[in-house]
KEKE-3310 file (N, C-alpha, C; in steps of 0.2 Angstrom, whole numbers, plus 5000, padded with zeros to 4 digits):
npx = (5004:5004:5010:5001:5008:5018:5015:5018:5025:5028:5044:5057:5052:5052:5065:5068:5061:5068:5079:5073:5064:5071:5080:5070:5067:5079:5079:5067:5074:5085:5077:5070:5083:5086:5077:5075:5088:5084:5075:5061:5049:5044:5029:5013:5000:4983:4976:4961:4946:4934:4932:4937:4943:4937:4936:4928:4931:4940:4940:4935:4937:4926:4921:4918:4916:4909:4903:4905:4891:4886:4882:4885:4897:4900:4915:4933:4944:4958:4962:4973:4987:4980:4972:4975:4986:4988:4980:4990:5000:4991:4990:5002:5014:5029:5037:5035:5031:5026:5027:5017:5002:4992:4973:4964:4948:4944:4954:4966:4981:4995:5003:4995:4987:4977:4982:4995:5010:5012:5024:5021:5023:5026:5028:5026:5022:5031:5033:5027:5033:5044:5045:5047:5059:5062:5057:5067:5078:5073:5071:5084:5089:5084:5087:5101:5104:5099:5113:5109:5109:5099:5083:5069:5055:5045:5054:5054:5065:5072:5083:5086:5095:5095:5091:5075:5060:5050:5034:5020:5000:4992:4999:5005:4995:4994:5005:5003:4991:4987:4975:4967:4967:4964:4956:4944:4940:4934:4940:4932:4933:4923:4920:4919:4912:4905:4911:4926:4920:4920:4933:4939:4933:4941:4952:4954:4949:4937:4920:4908:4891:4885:4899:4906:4915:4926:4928:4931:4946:4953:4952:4959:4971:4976:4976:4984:4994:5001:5008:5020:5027:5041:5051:5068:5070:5064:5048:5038:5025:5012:5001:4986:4970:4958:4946:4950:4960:4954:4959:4969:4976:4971:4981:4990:4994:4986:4969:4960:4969:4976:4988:4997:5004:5010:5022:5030:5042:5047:5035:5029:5017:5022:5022:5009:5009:5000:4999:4993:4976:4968:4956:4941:4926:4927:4933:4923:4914:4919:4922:4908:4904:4909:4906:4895:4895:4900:4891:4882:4890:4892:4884:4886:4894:4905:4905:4909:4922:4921:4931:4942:4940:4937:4950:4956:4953:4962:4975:4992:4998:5004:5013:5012:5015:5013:5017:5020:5024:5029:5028:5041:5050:5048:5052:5065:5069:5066:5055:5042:5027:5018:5017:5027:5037:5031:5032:5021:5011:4994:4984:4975:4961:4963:4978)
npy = (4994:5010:5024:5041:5056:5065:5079:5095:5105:5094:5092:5083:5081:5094:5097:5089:5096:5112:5115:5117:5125:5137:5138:5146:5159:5162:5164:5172:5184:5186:5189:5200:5209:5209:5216:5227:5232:5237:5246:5245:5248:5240:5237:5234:5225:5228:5214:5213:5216:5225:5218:5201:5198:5194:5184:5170:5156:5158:5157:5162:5168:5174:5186:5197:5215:5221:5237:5247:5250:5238:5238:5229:5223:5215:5208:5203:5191:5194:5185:5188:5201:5211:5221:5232:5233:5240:5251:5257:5258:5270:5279:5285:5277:5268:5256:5243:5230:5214:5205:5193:5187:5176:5171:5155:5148:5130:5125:5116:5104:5094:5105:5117:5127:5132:5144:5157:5161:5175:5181:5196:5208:5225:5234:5250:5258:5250:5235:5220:5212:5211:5208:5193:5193:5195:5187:5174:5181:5179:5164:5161:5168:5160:5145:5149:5152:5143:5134:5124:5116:5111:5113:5104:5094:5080:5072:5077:5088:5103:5116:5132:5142:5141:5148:5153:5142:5148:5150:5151:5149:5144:5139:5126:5120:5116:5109:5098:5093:5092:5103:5114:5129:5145:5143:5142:5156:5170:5187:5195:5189:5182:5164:5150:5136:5125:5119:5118:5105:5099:5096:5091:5081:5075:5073:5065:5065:5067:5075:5085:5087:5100:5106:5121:5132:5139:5126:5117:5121:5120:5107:5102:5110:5105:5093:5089:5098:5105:5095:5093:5106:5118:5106:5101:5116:5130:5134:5150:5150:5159:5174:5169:5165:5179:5179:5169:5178:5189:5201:5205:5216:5215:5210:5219:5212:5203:5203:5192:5184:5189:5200:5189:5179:5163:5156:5140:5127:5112:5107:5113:5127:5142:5157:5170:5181:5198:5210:5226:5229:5243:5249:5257:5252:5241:5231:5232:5225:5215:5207:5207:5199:5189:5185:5182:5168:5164:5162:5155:5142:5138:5144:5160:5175:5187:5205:5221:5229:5243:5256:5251:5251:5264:5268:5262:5269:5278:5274:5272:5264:5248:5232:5216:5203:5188:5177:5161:5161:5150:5138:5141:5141:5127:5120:5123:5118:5104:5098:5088:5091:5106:5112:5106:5116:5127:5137:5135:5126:5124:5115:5099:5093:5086:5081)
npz = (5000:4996:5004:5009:5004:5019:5029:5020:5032:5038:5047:5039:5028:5024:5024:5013:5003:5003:4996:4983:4985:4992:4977:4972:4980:4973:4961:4961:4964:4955:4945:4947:4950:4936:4930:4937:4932:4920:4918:4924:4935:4951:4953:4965:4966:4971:4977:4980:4969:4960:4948:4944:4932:4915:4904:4898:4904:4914:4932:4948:4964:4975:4985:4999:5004:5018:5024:5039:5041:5039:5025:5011:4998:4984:4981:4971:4972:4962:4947:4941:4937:4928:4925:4934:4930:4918:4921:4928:4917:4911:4920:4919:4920:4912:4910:4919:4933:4939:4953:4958:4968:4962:4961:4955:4954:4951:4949:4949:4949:4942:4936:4939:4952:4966:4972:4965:4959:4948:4936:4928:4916:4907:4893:4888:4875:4865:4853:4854:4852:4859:4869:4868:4866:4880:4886:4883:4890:4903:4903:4901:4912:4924:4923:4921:4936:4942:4940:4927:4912:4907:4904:4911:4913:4917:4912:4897:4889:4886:4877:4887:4882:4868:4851:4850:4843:4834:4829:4820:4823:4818:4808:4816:4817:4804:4804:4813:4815:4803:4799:4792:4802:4798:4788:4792:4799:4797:4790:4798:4811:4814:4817:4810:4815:4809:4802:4807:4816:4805:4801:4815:4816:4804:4808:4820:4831:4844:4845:4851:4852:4855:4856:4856:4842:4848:4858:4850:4845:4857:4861:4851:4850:4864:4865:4850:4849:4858:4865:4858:4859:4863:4865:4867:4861:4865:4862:4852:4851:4841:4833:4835:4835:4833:4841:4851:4857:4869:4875:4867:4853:4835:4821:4810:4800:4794:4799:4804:4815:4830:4840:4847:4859:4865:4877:4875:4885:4884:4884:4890:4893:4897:4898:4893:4879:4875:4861:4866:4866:4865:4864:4870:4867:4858:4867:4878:4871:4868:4882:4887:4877:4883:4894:4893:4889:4898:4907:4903:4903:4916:4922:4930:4928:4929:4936:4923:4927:4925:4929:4924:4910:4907:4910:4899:4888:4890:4893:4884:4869:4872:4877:4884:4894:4904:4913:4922:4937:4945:4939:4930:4940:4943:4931:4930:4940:4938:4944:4948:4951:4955:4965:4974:4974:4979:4993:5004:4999:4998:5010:5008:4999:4981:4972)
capx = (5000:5007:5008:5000:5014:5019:5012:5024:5028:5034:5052:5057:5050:5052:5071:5068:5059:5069:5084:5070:5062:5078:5081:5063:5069:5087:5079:5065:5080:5089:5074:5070:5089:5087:5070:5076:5092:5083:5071:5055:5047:5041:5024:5009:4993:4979:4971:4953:4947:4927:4932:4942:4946:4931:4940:4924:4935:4944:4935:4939:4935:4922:4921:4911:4919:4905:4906:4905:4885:4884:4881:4890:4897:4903:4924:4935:4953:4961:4965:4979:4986:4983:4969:4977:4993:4985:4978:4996:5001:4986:4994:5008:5018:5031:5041:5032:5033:5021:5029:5011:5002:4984:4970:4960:4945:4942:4962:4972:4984:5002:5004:4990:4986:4970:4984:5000:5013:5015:5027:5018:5027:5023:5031:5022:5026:5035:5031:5029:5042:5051:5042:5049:5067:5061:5054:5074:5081:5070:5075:5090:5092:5083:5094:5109:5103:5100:5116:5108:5110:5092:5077:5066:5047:5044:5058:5057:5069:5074:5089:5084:5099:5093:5086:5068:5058:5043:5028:5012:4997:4990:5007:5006:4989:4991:5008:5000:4986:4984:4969:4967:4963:4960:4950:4937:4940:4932:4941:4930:4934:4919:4921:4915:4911:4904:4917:4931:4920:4922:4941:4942:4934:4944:4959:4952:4947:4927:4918:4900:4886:4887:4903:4907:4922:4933:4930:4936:4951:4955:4953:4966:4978:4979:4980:4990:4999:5006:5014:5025:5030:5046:5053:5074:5073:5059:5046:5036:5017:5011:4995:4980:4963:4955:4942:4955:4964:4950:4963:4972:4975:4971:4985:4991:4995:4978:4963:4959:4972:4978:4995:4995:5010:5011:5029:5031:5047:5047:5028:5023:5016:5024:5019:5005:5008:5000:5000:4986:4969:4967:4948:4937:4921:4930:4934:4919:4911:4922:4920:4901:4902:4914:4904:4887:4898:4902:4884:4880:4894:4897:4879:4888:4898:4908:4906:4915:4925:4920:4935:4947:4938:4940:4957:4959:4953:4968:4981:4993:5001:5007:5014:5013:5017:5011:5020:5019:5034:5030:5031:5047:5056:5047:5057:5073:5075:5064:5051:5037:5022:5020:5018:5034:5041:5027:5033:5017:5005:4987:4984:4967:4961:4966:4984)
capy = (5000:5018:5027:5049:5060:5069:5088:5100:5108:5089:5094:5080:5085:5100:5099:5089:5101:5116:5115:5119:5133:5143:5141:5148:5164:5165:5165:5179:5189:5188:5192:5209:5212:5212:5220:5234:5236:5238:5251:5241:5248:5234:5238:5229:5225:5227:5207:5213:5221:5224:5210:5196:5196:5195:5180:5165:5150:5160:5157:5168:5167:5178:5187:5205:5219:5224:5244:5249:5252:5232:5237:5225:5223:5210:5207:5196:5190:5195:5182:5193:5207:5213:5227:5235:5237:5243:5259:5260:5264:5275:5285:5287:5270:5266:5249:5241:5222:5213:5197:5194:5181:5176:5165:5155:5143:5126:5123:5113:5097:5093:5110:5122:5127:5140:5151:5154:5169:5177:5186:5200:5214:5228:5238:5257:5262:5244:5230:5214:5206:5213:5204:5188:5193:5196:5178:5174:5182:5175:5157:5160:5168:5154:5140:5150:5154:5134:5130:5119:5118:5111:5114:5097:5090:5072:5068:5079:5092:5110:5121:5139:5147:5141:5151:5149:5143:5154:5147:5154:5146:5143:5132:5122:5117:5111:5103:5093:5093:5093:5104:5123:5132:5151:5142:5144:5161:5177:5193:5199:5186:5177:5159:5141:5131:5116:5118:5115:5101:5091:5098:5088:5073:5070:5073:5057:5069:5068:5081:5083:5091:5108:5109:5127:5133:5139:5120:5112:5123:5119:5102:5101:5112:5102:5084:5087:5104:5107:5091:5096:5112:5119:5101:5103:5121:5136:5137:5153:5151:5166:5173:5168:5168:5184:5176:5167:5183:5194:5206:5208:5221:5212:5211:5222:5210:5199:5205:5187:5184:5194:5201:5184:5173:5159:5153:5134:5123:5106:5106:5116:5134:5145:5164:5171:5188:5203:5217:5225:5231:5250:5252:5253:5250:5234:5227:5232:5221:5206:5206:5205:5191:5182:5186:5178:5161:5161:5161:5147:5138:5142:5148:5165:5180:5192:5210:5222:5234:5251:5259:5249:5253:5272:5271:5259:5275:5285:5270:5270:5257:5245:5227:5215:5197:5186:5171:5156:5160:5141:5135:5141:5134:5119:5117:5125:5109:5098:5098:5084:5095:5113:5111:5106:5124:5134:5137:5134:5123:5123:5110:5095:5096:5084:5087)
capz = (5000:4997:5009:5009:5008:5026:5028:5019:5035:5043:5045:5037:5022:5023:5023:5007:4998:5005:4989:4978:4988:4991:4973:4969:4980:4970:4954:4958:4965:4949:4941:4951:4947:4928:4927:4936:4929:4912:4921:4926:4941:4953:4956:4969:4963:4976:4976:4981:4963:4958:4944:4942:4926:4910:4902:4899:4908:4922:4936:4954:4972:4977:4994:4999:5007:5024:5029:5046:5043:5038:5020:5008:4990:4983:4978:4969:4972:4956:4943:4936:4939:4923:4925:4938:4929:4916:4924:4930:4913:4909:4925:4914:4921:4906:4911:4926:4932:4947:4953:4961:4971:4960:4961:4951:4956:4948:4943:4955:4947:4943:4933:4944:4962:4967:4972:4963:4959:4942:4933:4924:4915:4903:4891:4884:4867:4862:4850:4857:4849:4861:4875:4866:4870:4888:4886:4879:4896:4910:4902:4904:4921:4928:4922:4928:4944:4945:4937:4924:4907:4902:4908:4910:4914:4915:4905:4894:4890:4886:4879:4886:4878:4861:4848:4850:4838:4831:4824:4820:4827:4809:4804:4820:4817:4799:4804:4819:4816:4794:4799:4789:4805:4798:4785:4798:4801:4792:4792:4804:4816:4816:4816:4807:4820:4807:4796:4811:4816:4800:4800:4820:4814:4801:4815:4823:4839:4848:4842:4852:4849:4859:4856:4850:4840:4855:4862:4847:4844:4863:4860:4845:4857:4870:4861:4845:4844:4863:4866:4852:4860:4869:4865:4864:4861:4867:4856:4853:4846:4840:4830:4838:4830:4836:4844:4857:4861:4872:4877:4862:4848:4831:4817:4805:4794:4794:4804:4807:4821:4835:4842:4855:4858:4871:4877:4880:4887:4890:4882:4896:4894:4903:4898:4888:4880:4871:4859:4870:4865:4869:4862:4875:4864:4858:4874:4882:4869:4870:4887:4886:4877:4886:4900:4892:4887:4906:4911:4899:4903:4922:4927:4933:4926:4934:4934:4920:4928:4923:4929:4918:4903:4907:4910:4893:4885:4888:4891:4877:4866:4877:4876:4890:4896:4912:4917:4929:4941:4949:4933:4929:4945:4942:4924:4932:4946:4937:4951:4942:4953:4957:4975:4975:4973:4982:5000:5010:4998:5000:5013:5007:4990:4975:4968)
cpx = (5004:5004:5005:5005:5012:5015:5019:5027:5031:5040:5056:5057:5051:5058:5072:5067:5064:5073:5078:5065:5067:5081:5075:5066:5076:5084:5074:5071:5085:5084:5073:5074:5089:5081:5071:5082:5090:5076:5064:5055:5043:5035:5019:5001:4988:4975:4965:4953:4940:4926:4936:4945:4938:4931:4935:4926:4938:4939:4938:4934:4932:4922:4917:4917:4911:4907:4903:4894:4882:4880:4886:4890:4901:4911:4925:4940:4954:4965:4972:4980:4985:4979:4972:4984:4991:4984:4984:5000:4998:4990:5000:5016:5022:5033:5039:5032:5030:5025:5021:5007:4994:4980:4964:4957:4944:4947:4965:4974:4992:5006:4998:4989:4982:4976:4993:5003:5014:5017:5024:5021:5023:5029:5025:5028:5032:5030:5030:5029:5046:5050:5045:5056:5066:5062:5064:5076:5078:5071:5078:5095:5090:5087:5100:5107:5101:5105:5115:5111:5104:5089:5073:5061:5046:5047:5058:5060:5068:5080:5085:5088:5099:5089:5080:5065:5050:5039:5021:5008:4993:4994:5006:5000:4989:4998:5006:4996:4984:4975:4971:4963:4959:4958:4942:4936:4939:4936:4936:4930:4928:4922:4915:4916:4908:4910:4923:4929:4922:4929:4943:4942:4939:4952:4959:4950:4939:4927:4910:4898:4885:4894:4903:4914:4926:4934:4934:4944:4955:4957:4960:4972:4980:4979:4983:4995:5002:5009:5020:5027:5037:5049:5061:5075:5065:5055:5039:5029:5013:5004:4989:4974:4960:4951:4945:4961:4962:4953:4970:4971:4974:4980:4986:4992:4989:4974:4961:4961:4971:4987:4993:5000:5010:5019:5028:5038:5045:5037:5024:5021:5019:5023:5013:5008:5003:5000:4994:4981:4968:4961:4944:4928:4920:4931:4929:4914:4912:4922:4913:4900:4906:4910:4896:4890:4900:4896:4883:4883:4893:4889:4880:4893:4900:4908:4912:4916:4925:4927:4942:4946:4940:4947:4959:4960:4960:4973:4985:4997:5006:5007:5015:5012:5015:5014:5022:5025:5034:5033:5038:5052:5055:5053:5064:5076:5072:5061:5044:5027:5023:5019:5023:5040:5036:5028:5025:5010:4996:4985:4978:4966:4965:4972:4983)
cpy = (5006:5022:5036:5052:5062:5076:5091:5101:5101:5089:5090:5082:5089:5102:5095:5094:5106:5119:5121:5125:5138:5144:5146:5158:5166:5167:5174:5184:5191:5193:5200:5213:5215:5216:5228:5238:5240:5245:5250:5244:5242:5238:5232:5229:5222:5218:5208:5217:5219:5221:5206:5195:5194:5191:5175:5159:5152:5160:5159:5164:5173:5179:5194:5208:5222:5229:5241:5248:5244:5231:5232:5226:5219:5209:5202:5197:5191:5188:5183:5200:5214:5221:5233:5237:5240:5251:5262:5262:5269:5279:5286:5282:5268:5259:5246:5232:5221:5207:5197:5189:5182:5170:5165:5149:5138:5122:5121:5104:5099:5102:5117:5122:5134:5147:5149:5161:5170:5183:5191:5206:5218:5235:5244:5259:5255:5239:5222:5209:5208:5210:5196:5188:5193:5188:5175:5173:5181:5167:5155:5162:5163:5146:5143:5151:5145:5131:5125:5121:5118:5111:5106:5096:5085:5070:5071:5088:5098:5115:5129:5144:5144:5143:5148:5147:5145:5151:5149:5145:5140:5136:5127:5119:5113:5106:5097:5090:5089:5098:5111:5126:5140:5150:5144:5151:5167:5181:5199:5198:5181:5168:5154:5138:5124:5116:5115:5108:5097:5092:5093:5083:5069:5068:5066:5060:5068:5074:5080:5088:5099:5109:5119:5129:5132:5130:5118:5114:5121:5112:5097:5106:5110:5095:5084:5093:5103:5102:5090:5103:5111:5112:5103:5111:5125:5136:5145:5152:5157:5166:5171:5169:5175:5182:5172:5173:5190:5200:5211:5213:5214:5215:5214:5217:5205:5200:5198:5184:5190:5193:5198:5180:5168:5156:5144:5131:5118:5104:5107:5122:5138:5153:5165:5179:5193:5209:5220:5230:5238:5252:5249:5249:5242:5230:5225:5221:5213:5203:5204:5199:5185:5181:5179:5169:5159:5158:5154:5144:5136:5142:5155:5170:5185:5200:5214:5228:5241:5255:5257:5251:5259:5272:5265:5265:5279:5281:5271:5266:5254:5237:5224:5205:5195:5179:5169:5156:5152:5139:5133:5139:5129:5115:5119:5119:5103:5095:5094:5088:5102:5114:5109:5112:5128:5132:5132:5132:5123:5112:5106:5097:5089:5085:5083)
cpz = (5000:4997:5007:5010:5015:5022:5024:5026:5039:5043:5041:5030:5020:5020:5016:5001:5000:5000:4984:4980:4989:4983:4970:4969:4977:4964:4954:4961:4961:4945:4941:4948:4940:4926:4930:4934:4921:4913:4922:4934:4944:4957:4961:4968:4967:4974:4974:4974:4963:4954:4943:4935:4921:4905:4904:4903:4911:4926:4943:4961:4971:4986:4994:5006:5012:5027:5035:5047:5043:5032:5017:4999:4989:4981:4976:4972:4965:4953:4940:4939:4934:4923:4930:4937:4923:4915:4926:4923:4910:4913:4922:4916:4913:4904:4919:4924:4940:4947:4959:4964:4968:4962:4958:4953:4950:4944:4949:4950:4948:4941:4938:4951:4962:4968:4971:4961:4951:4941:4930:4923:4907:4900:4884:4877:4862:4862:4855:4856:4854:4869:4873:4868:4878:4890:4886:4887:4902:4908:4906:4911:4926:4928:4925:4935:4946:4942:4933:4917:4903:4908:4907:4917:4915:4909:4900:4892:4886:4884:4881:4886:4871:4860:4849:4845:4837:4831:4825:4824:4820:4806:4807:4821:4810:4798:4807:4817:4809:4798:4796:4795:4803:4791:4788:4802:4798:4795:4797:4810:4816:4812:4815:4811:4815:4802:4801:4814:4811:4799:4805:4817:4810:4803:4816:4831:4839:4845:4845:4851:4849:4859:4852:4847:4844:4858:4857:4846:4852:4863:4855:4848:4859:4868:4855:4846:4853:4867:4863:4853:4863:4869:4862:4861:4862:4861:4858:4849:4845:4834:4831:4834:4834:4843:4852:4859:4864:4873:4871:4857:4838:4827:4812:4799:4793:4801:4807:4813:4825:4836:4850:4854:4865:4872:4878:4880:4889:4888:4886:4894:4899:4903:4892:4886:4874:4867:4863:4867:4868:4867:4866:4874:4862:4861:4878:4877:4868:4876:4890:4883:4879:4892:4899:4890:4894:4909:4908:4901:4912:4926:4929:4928:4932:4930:4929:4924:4924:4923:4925:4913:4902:4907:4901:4888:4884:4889:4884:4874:4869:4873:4882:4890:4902:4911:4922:4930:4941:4943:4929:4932:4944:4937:4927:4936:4945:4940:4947:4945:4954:4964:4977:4975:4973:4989:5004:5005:5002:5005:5012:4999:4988:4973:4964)
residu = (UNK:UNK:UNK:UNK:UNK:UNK:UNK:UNK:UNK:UNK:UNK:UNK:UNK:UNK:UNK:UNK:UNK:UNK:UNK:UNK:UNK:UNK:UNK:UNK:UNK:UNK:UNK:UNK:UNK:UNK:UNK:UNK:UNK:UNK:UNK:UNK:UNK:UNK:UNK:UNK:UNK:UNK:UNK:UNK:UNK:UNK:UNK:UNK:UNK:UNK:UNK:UNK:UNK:UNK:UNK:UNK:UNK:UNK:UNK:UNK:UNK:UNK:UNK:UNK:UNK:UNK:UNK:UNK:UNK:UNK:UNK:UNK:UNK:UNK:UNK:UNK:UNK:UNK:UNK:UNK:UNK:UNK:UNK:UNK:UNK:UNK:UNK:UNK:UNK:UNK:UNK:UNK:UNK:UNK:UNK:UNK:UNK:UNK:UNK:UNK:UNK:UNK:UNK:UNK:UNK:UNK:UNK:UNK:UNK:UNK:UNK:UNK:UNK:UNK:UNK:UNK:UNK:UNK:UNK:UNK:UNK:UNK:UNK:UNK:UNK:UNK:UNK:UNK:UNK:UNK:UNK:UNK:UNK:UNK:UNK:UNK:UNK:UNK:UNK:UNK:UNK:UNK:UNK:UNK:UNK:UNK:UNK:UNK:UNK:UNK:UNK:UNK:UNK:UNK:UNK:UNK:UNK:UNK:UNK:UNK:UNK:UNK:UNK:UNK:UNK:UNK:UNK:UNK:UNK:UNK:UNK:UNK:UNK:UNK:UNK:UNK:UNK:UNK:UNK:UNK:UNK:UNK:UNK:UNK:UNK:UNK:UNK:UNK:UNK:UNK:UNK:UNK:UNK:UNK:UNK:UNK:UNK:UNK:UNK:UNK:UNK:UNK:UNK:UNK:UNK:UNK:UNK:UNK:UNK:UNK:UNK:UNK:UNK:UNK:UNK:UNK:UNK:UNK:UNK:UNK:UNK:UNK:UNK:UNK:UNK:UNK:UNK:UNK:UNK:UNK:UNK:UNK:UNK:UNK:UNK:UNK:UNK:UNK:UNK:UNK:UNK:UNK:UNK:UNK:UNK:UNK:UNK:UNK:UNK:UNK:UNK:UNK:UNK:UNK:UNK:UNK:UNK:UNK:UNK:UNK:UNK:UNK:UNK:UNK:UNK:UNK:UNK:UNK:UNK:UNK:UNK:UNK:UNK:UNK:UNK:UNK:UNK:UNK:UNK:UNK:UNK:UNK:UNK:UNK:UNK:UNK:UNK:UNK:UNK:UNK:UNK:UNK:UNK:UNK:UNK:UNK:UNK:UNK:UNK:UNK:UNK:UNK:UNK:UNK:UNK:UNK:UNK:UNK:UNK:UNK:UNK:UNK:UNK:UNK:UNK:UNK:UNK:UNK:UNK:UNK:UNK:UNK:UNK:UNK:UNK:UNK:UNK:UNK:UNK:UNK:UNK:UNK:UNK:UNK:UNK:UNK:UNK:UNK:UNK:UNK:UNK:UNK:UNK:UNK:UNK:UNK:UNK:UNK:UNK:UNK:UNK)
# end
């Protein structure tokens, strides 16, 4: 019979784990180092916010703040610290970065934990390509900072001083896959949902009834294209259909994407970033409907934040990135859970 792990805090264990905790602490301290040599202010992004985020499958803790009269309104814990950095470049913030402690309900395994830290950085007035090199130098301060050479997952590995390599989302679906994904995608973003169905099928993937676009494409993500990431060298996936990138600005070179890139190592995800959406008529309205696929799906929506909108108004062209610190200690010592490289795990629960 085998046995329940001990508690984290059993000393024992504790002095197991500890290697990979003190590395956790070296790496965000290199980090810090190189974000404010390059002129990143480290900002702190209040938790409680009047919405968690407007994203149909992110799903938040709910709490309520009660005045002194025994009035109440309801709060979230921030999913991200994304809208509240945000507003800090609207205030006229040009290179800012939260190392930030977020939470998200409904996600707990080998890669997830309700509550978890992310790197989130933001650069005003720059491309984000230029978030891709950022991507580049947090790699590899992380590998130095754990004197490795590769990074590595259940076995499989990683150079993070190797060029990355690129690839649209587009490529990566008719290499994996053989499927035409922005066949199914009008220039105005609307999408063929029976057209991507008969595209799955012939995949060899389920395709049910209710599915809708976004499922299928999720579907063909996470079983053919992203076990072929970040294998033997960084990959970047870039181009997003519109429709899969809420927060984004579309592309100048096809309206059909967006400026959306994801990083993976090791076949993991480890950041998402964007060119960012600064119209706030456009947001308001992809947030609406992200809002109404949550209800259908979820039963529930979360309020949209008013005061982000206002401040998206006067924001100006910004690019910005969020990545799973945990994540990347995990690749750094080869830690096969994430609770292996979060000091004080959530104690009960499923891992």
């Amino acid at each position: 019979m085998t046995l329940p792990p001990s508690p984290w805090w059993e000393p024992g264990r504790h002095a197991d784990r500890r290697p990979r905790l003190m590395l956790r602490n070296r790496i965000a301290g290199r980090l810090r180092a190189h974000l404010d040599a390059r002129g990143f202010v480290e900002v702190e992004a209040a938790c409680l916010q009047v919405s968690p985020g407007n994203e149909a499958h992110l799903c938040a803790f709910a709490t309520e703040a009660v005045a002194a009269d025994g009035t109440r309104a309801p709060l979230y814990l921030h999913t991200s610290p994304e809208f509240a950095c945000k507003k800090l470049l609207a205030a006229g913030e040009t290179r800012l970065f939260s190392l930030a402690r977020v939470f998200r309900n409904r996600e707990r395994g080998p890669l997830h934990h309700p509550e978890f830290t992310m790197l989130e950085w933001y650069r005003a007035g720059e491309p984000y390509d230029a978030l891709m090199r950022d991507c580049a130098d947090i790699l590899r301060i992380a590998a130095e900072a754990a004197g490795v050479a590769r990074l590595v997952h259940r076995g499989r590995g990683c150079d993070p001083f190797a060029a990355f390599e690129r690839l649209t989302l587009a490529e990566a679906v008719t290499r994996h896959a053989n499927i035409d994904l922005l066949a199914t995608v009008a220039p105005d973003g609307a999408t063929d949902r029976d057209g991507l169905a008969a595209s799955v099928r012939r995949a060899g993937l389920r395709v049910a009834p209710d599915d809708t676009w976004a499922d299928l494409f999720s579907r063909v993500l996470v079983a053919r294209i992203e076990p072929h990431l970040g294998l033997g060298r960084p990959t970047i996936l870039c181009d997003y259909p519109v429709s899969e990138a809420a927060l984004a600005r579309p592309s100048a070179a096809d309206p059909r994407v967006a400026e959306r890139f994801e990083l993976y190592a090791c076949g993991v995800e480890l950041a998402n970033a964007f060119g960012e959406l600064t119209d706030p008529g456009e947001q308001r309205r992809r947030f609406e409907a992200a809002m109404a696929e949550k209800q259908r799906v979820y039963g529930e929506a979360y309020p949209i934040d008013e005061d982000f909108l206002d401040a998206l108004a006067v924001m100006p062209d910004a690019s910005g990135c969020a990545l799973g610190f945990d994540r990347l200690v995990m690749l750094a010592c080869g830690a096969p859970h994430i609770e292996d490289v979060i000091w004080t795990p959530l104690t009960g629960g499923a891992r």
